[in-house]
C-alpha positions in Angstrom: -18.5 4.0 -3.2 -15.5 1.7 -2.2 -14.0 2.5 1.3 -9.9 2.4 0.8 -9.8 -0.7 3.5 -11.5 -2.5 0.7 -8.8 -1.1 -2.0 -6.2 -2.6 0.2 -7.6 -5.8 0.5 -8.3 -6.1 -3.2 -4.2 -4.9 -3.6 -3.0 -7.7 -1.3 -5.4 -10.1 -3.4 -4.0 -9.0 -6.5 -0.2 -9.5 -4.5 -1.4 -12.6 -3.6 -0.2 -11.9 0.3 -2.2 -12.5 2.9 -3.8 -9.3 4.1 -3.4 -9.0 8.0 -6.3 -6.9 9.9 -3.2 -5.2 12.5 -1.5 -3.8 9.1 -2.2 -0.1 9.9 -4.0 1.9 6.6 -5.2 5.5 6.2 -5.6 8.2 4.0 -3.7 11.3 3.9 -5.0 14.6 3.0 -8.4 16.4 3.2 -11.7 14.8 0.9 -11.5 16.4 -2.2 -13.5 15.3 -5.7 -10.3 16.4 -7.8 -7.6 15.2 -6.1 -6.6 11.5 -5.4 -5.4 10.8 -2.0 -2.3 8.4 -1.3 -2.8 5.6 1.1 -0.5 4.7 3.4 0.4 0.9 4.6 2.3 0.3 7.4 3.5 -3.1 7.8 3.8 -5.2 10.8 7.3 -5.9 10.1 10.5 -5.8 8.1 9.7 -8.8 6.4 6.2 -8.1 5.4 7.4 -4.9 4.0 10.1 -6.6 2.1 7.7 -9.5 1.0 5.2 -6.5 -0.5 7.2 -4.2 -2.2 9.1 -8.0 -4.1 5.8 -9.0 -5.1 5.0 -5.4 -6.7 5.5 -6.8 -10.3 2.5 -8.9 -10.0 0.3 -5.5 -10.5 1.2 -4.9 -14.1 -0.4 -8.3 -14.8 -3.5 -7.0 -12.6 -6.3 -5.2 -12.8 -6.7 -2.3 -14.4 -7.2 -0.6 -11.1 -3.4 -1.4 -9.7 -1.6 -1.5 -13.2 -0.6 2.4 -12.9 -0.1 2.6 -8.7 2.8 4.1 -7.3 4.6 2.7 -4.4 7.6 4.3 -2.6 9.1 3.1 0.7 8.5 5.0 3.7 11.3 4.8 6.6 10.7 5.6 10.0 12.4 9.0 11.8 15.4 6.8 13.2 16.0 5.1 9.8 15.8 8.2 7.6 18.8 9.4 10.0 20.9 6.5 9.5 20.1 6.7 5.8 
């Protein structure tokens, strides 16, 4: 079975960014066999977010695996109030 850490190196691959071992990942959600659970990235900074969510397009050429993700952008508590 693949651990997600390995999913999320295999993502930045595809990206073709330079996966950082301080970028914060985790599951959310219980185990369950019929459900998927989202991963969350957190990003060491502004930039890095910015530089993945640009290079998105590069999954629909990818594998199979990443051709159907789904990505949204996450803001912190102070940024959804300025928002």
């Amino acid at each position: 079975m693949q651990t997600y850490q390995t999913s999320v190196a295999e993502l930045f691959d595809t990206l073709e960014l330079e996966h950082h071992p301080t970028i914060k990942a985790d599951r959310f959600g219980s185990k369950s066999p019929d459900k998927i659970r989202p991963i969350r990235i957190i990003m060491e900074s502004h930039e890095g977010r910015y530089e993945f969510m640009s290079m998105l397009y590069r999954l629909k050429h990818g594998s199979d695996k990443f051709r159907k993700i789904n990505t949204t952008e996450d803001f912190t508590h102070g940024e959804r109030k300025v928002s």
